[in-house]
Every structure is written in C-alpha cells, then in structure tokens.
C-alpha positions as CSV (number, residue, x, y, z in Angstrom):
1,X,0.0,0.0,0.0
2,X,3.0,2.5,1.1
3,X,4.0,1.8,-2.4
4,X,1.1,2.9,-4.3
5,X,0.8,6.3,-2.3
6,X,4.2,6.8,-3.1
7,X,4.0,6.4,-6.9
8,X,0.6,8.4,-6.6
9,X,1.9,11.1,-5.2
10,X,4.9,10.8,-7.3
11,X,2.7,11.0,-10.7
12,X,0.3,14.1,-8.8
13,X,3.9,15.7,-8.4
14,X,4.3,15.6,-12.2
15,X,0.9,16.1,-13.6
16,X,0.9,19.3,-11.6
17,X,4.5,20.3,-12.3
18,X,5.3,21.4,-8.8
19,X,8.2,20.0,-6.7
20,X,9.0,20.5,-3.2
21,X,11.7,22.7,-2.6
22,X,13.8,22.9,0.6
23,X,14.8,26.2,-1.3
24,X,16.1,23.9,-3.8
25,X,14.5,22.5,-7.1
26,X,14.0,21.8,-10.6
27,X,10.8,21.4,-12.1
28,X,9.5,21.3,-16.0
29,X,5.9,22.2,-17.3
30,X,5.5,21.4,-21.3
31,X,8.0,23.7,-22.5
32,X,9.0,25.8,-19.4
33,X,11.8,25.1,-16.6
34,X,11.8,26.3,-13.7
35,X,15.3,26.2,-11.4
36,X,15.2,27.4,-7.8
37,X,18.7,27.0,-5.3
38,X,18.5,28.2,-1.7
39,X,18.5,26.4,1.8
40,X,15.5,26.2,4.0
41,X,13.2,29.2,2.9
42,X,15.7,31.2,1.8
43,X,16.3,31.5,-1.9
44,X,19.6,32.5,-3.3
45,X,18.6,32.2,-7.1
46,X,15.7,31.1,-9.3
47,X,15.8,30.8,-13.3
48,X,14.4,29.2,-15.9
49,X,13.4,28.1,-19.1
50,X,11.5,27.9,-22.2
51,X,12.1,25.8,-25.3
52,X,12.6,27.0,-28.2
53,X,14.0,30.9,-29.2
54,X,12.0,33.9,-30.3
55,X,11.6,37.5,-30.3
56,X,10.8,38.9,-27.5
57,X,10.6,36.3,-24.9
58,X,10.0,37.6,-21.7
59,X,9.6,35.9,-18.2
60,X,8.9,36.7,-14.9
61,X,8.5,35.1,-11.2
62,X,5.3,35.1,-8.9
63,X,4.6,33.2,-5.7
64,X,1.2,31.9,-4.4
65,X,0.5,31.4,-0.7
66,X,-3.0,30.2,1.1
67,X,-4.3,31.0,-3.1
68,X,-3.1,34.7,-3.5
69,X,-0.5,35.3,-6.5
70,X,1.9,37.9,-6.0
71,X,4.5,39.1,-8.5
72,X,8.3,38.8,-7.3
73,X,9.9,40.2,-9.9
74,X,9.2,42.3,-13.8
75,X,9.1,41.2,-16.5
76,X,12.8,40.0,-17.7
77,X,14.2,39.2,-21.1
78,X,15.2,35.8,-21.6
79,X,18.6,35.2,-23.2
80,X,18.7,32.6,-26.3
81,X,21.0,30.0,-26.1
82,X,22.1,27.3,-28.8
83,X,23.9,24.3,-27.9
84,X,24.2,22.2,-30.9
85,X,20.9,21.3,-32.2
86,X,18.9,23.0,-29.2
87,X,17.6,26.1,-28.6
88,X,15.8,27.5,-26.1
89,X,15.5,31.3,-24.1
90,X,17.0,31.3,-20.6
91,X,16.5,33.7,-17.3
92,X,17.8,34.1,-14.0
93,X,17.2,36.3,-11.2
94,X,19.9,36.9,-8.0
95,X,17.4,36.9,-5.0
96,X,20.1,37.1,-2.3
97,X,18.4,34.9,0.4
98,X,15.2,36.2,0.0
99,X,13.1,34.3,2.6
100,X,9.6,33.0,1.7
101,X,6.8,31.4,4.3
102,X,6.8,27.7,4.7
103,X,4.7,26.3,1.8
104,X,4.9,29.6,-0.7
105,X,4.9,28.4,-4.3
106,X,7.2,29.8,-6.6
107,X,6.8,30.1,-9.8
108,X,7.7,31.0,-13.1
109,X,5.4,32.2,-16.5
110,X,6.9,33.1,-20.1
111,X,4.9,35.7,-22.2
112,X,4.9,33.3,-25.0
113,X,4.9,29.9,-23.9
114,X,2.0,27.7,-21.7
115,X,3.7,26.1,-18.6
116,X,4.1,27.7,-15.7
117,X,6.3,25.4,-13.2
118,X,5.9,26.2,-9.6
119,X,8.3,24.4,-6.6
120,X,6.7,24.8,-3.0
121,X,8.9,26.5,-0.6
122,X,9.4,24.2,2.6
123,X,11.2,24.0,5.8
C-alpha cells in the first residue's frame, strides 16, 4: 500500500508540475523550466526556461501562498541560447536569500509559452 501512495503522489507531483523545494528544485511544465537553489526558505537564485528561441521572450516570477498570486519580480528578457541542435531562451534572477513562508509556491510564466512550473517552498 506505502508503495502505491508513493507512486501516486509521485505522478500528482508531475501532472501538476510542482516540486517540493527545501529552497532547492527543478521542475518542468511542457515547454518551461523552472530552477530554484536556496537552503530552508531562503532562496539564493531562481531561473528558468523555455524551449525554443523567439523574439521577444520575456519571463517573470510570482509566488502563491493560502491562493493569492503575488508578483516577485518584472518582466525579464530571456537570453537565447544554442547548444548544438537546441535552442531555447533562458532567465535568471539573484534573489540574495530572499526568505519565503513555509509552503509559498514559486513560480515561473513566459509571455509566450504555456507552462508555468511552480516548486513549493518548505522547511
């Protein structure tokens, strides 16, 4: 039985494209990444990704605690990067320990890609 919660949970966990992060995750929805490094609810730095390159790809990072959205940062322009045959457009933001409340979502939204990975904030 501990077994089928644990792969349950474990497919939830992907279906939703959230992770838990002690500060520290990776998570992917469709075409967008979403990177997060910190330790306990401090982040230091959160990025991420999008598949593909265009013009004028922008992204920015929200949280959502108890169901309110809050923006964290503007609107950024992604960089595009080609190595080999992939491309895709990447951003990062330096958030110098920022502290978030135990079980924030953080998350990440391009302007012109659907996915919007979020990693939930956790002591």
């Amino acid at each position: 039985m501990k077994h089928m919660m644990a792969a349950a949970v474990a497919f939830l966990s992907l279906v939703c494209a959230t992770a838990p992060a002690h500060a520290d995750a990776s998570v992917k929805d469709g075409k967008v990444g979403l990177s997060v490094k910190g330790n306990g609810l401090a982040v230091k730095q959160a990025g991420g990704w999008m598949d593909g390159h265009g013009t004028g790809v922008r992204a920015r990072l929200y949280t959502v605690y108890k169901g309110e959205r809050a923006s964290i940062t503007r609107w950024k322009d992604a960089t595009p990067v080609t190595a080999g045959t992939t491309k895709f457009s990447n951003v990062d933001w330096n958030l110098t320990g920022r502290r978030f409340r135990n079980g924030t979502w953080l998350c990440i939204e391009f302007n012109s890609a659907d996915g919007t990975p979020c990693a939930k904030i956790h002591r």
